[in-house]
N, C-alpha and C positions, 0 to 999 in steps of 0.2 A: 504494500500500500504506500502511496508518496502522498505526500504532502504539502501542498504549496501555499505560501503565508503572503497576503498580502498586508506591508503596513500602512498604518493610516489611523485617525483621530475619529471617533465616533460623531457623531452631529452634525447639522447642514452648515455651522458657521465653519467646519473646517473642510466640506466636502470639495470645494474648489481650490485645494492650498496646494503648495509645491510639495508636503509632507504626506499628501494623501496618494501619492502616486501609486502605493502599491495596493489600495482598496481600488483605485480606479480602475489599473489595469485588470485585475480579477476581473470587474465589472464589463468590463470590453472583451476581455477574453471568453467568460459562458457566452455574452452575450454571441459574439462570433460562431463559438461552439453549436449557439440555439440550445445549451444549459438551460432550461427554464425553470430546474428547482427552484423551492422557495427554501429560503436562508435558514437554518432550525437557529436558535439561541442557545449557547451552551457552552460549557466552558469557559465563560467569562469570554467567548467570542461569537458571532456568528460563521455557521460553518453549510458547505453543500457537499454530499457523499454522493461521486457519479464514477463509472464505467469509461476510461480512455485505453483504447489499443488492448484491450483485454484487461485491463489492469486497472483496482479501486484507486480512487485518489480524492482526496481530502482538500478542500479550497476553505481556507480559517480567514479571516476579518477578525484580530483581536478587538475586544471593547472596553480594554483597560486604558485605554488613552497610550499613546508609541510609547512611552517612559519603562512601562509596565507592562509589555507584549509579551517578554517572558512566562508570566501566568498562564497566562491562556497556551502559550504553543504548547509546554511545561504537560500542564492538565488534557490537551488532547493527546498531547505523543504516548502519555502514560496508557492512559484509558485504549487507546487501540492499537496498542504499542509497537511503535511507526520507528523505525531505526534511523538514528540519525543522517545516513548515507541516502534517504530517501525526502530529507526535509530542504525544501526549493523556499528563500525567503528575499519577498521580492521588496525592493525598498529604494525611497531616491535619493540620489548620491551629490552630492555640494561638489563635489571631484571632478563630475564629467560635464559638457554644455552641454546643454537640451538638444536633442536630438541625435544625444550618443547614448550607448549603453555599456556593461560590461559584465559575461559572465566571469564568476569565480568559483572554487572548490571548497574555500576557507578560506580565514585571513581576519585580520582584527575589525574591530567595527569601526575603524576611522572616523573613531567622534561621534557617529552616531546614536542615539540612547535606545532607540529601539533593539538595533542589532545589537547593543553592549547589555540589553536585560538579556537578551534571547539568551546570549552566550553564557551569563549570571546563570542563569537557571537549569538550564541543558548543563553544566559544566564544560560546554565546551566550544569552541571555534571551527572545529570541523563539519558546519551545516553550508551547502551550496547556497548561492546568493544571485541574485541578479539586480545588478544595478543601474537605474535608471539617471539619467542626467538633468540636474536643475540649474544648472548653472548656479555662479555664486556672486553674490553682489559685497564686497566687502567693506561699503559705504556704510551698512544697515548690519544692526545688531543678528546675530547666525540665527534665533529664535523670532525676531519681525520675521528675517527672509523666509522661513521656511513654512513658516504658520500664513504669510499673505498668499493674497490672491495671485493667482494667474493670469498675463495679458494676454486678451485675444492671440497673439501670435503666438505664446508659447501654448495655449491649446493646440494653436492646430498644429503645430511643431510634434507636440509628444503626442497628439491622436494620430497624426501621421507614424510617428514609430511603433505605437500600439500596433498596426497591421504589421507592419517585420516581427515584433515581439511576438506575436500570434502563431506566426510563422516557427521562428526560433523556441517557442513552447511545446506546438506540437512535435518538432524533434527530440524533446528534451523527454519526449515520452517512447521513444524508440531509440536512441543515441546513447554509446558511454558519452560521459559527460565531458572525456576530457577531448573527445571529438567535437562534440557540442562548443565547447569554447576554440578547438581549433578553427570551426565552421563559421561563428559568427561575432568570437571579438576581431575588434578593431580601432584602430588610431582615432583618437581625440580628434575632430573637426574643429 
């Protein structure tokens, strides 16, 4: 069974934020899929249990607020106990511009507080990651930037990548992984 986590901030005040990337792309990707389960509540996250390439797989939305994402991934991994070689945690990266991404195997959470609960709790750094690019504005305090809105252009910058992403997903369900990154990282634009 795998598991793919997308992060992000419960509520509509944060549904449009550069921090919500990895609730949206989940959102884009069923929707692609024609996923049309309805979300169960649980685990202190919202989650959908569906059927890809023969094989169960788990789509979590923590609802602990990103700080606290740990809980939840924590509380399902246990409960349908998902090895961590199967845990995909999708989340946006301050590191790459908008319109880039990057898969990884592991690696630290580069600041980020989502990835550094996840890591907290799991005890470990060995969970696969894919990261999305927000660019970084370093005018503006790191917590404005990432909690504001999106301009028109960077929606459709990263809903433009959501269709590769989509792409790049469904290999990641027939692919070793370290194909998968042979496949589709690439250089910072």
């Amino acid at each position: 069974m795998k598991l793919i986590v997308g992060l992000g901030n419960p509520g509509k005040e944060y549904s449009n934020t550069r921090h919500n990337i990895g609730f949206n792309f989940l959102d884009f990707y069923l929707d692609y899929k024609k996923i049309d389960d309805k979300w169960t509540s649980k685990f202190d996250g919202k989650y959908i249990q569906t059927t890809i390439n023969g094989e169960k797989v788990l789509f979590l939305k923590p609802q602990t607020y990103m700080n606290l994402s740990g809980d939840s991934v924590r509380k399902i991994v246990d409960y349908f106990d998902i090895s961590i070689d199967d845990i995909l945690v999708v989340s946006d990266d301050l590191d790459l511009n908008i319109g880039n991404y990057k898969l990884k195997s592991n690696g630290s959470c580069g600041g980020h507080n989502g990835l550094r609960d996840i890591e907290n709790k799991l005890g470990t750094s060995n969970f696969k990651r894919l990261k999305i690019g927000i660019s970084n504005n370093k005018e503006l305090d790191t917590k404005d930037y990432v909690l504001g809105s999106l301009s028109k252009e960077e929606k459709n910058s990263i809903s433009e990548l959501y269709k590769d992403l989509c792409v790049v997903l469904d290999d990641y369900f027939s692919l070793p992984f370290g194909d998968l990154m042979s496949k589709y990282n690439r250089k910072n634009k």
